[in-house]
C-alpha positions as a Python dict, from the first residue, in 0.01 Angstrom:
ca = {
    (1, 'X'): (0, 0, 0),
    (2, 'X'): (-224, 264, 133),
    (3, 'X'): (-302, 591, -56),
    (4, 'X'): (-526, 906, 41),
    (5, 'X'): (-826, 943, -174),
    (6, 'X'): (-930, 1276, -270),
    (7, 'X'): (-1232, 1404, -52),
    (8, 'X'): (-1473, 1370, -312),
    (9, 'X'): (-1407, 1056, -442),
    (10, 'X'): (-1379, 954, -89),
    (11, 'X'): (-1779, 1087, -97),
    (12, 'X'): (-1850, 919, -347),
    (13, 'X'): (-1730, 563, -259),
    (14, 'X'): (-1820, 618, 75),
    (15, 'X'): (-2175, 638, -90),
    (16, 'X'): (-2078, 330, -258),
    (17, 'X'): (-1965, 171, 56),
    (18, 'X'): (-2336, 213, 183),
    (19, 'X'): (-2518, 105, -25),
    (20, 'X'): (-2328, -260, -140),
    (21, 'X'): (-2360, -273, 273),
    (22, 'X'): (-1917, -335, 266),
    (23, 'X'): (-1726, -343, 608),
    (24, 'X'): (-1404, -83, 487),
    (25, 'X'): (-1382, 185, 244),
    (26, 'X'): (-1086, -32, 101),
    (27, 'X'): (-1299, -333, 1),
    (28, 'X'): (-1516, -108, -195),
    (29, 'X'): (-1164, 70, -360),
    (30, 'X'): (-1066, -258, -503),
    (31, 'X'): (-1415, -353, -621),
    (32, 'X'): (-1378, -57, -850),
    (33, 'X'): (-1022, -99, -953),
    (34, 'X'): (-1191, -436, -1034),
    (35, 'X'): (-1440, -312, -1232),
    (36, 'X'): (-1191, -42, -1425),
    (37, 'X'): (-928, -292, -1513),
    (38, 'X'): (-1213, -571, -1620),
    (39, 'X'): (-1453, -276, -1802),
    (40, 'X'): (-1735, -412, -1599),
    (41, 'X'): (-2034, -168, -1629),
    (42, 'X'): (-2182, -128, -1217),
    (43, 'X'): (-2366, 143, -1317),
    (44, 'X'): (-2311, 324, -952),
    (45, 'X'): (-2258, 692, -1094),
    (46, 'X'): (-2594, 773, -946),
    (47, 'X'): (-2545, 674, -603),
    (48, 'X'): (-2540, 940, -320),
    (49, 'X'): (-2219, 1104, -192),
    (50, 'X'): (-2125, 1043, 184),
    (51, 'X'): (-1889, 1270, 382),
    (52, 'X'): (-1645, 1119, 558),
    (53, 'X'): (-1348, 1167, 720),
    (54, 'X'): (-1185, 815, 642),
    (55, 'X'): (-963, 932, 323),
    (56, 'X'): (-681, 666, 354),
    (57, 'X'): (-741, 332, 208),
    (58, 'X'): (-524, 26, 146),
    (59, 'X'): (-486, -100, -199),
    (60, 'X'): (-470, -539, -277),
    (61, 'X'): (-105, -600, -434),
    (62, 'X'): (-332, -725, -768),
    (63, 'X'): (-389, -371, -827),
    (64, 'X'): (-62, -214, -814),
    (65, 'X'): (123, -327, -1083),
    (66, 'X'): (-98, -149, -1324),
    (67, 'X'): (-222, 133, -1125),
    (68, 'X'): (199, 185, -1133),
    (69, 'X'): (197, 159, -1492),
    (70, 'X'): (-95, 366, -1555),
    (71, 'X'): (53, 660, -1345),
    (72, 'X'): (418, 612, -1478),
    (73, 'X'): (243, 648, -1800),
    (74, 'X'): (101, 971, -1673),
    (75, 'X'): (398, 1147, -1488),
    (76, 'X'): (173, 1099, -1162),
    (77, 'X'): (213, 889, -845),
    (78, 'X'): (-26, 586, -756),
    (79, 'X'): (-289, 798, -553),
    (80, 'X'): (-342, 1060, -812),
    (81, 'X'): (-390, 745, -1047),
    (82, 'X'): (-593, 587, -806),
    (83, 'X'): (-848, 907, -783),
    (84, 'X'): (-827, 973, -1144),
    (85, 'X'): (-903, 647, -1257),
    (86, 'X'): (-1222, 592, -969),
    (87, 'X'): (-1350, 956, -1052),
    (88, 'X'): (-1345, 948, -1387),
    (89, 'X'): (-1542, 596, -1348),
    (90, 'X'): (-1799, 720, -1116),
    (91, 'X'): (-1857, 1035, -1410),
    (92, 'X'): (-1952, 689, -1624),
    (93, 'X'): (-1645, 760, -1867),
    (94, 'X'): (-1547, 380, -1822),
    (95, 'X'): (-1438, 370, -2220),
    (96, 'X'): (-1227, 691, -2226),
    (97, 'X'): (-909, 560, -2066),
    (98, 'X'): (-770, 209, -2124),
    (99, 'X'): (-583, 61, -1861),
    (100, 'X'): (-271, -233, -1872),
    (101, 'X'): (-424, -543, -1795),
    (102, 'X'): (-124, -679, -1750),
    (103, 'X'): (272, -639, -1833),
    (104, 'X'): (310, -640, -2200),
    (105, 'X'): (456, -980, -2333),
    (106, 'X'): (739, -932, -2579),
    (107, 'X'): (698, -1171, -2869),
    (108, 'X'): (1000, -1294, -3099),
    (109, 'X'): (949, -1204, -3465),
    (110, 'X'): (859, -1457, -3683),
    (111, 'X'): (1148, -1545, -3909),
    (112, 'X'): (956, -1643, -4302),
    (113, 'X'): (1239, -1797, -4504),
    (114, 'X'): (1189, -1760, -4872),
    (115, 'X'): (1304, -2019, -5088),
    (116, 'X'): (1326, -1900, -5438),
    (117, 'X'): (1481, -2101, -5734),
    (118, 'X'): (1795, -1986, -5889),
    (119, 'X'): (1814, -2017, -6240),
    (120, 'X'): (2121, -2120, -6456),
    (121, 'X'): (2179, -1842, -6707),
    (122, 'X'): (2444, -1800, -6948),
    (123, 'X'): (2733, -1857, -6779),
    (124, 'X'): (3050, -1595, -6832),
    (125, 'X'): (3376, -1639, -6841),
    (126, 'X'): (3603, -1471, -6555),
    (127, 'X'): (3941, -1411, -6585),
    (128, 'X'): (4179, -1572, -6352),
    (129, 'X'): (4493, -1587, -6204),
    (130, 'X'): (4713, -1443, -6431),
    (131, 'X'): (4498, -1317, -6664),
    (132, 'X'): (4321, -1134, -6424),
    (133, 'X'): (4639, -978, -6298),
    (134, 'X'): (4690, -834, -6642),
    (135, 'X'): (4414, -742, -6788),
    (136, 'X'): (4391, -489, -6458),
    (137, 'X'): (4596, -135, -6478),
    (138, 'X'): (4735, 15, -6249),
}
């Protein structure tokens, strides 16, 4: 899927681009989606900002499940997720927003069964039949 960065995150990863010497603008996308959704630390917040003119980049498929979720979370679309989350990286806020690392697993409640004892007290007498019958009033 391909999605337009914003022009200055586009700067800024274009900076990034540079300096880790990558072919594509895209590679260096999904290193940083990497390094949001695993809370690595690459300390590249003080890198230099590049102009450029290439804003469109292709996202890996490993990325959009979550970036999905995250925005869906959000009320926004996958770009403005994708420039959100890479922005707010690069400003070195990488524990302010948590991201889905994956689809939340539903687990089956534990069923505890309780055996208790039941004690014999006094037994009572019921009425029956008959009886019964009579000693109700209608």
């Amino acid at each position: 899927m391909q999605v337009r960065l914003a022009a200055l995150v586009a700067a800024k990863v274009e900076g990034i681009r540079i300096a880790l010497n990558y072919s594509k603008l895209s590679d260096t996308v999904n290193l940083l989606l990497d390094g949001i959704k695993h809370k690595w630390d690459l300390k590249l917040s003080d890198l230099s900002q590049i102009e450029t003119s290439e804003t469109r980049v292709r996202l890996d498929k490993r990325h959009l499940d979550w970036l999905s979720q995250y925005g869906s979370q959000r009320g926004i679309n996958i770009a403005s997720a994708t420039n959100l989350l890479i922005s707010e990286y690069l400003a070195g806020n990488v524990n302010r927003f948590q991201t889905p690392v994956s689809k939340p697993v539903l687990q089956q409640p534990q069923i505890q069964t309780e055996i208790t004892t039941i004690e014999q007290t006094q037994t009572i007498d019921k009425p029956k039949g008959q009886t019964l019958m009579r000693s109700l009033k209608l």
